[in-house]
N, C-alpha and C positions, 0 to 999 in steps of 0.2 A: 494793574492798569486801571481797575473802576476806580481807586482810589485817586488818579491823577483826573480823571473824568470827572470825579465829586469835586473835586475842589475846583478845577477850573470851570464846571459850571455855576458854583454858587460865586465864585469871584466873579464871574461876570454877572450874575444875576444880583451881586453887591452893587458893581458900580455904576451898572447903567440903571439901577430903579430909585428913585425919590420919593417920598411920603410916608414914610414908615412901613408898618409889619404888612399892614392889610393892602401898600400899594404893591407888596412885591408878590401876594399871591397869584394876580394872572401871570404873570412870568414864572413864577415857579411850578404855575399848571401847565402854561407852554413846552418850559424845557423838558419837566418830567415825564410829560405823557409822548410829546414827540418821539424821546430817545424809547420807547418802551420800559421805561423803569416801573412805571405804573398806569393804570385805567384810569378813567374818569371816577368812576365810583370808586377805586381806590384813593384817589386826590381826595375826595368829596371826606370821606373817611378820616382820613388823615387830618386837613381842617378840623374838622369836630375834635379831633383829639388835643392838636395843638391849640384850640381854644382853650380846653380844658386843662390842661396841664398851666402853671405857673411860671411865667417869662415873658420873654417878647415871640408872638405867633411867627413869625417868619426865620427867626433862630430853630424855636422846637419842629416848625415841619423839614426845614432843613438836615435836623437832628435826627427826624422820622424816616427822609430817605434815603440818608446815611447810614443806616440800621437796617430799613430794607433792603439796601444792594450791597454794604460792604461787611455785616454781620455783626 
């Protein structure tokens, strides 16, 4: 069931944001920390990593809490 939760929150978090990677991070802090998926300083964390990792930052932190909730 997380896995239908993942996806239909990143599907919304697709179509309702515009600007690219860095506009969808307050939305992706929104839904993640609301649902308890994660802390703030665990968002904060996660940023930092998906900076660093190679791609588009809003794909890989997506990738980061798809890994933390669904293994």
């Amino acid at each position: 069931m997380i896995y239908l939760e993942l996806f239909l929150t990143s599907l919304k978090i697709g179509l309702f944001s515009f600007g690219g990677g860095y506009a969808m991070l307050p939305l992706i802090r929104t839904e993640v920390v609301s649902k308890g998926w994660m802390t703030a300083p665990e968002f904060i964390d996660m940023v930092a990593i998906s900076q660093m990792t190679p791609g588009p930052i809003a794909i890989n932190a997506c990738t980061f809490v798809g890994y933390k909730m669904g293994g």
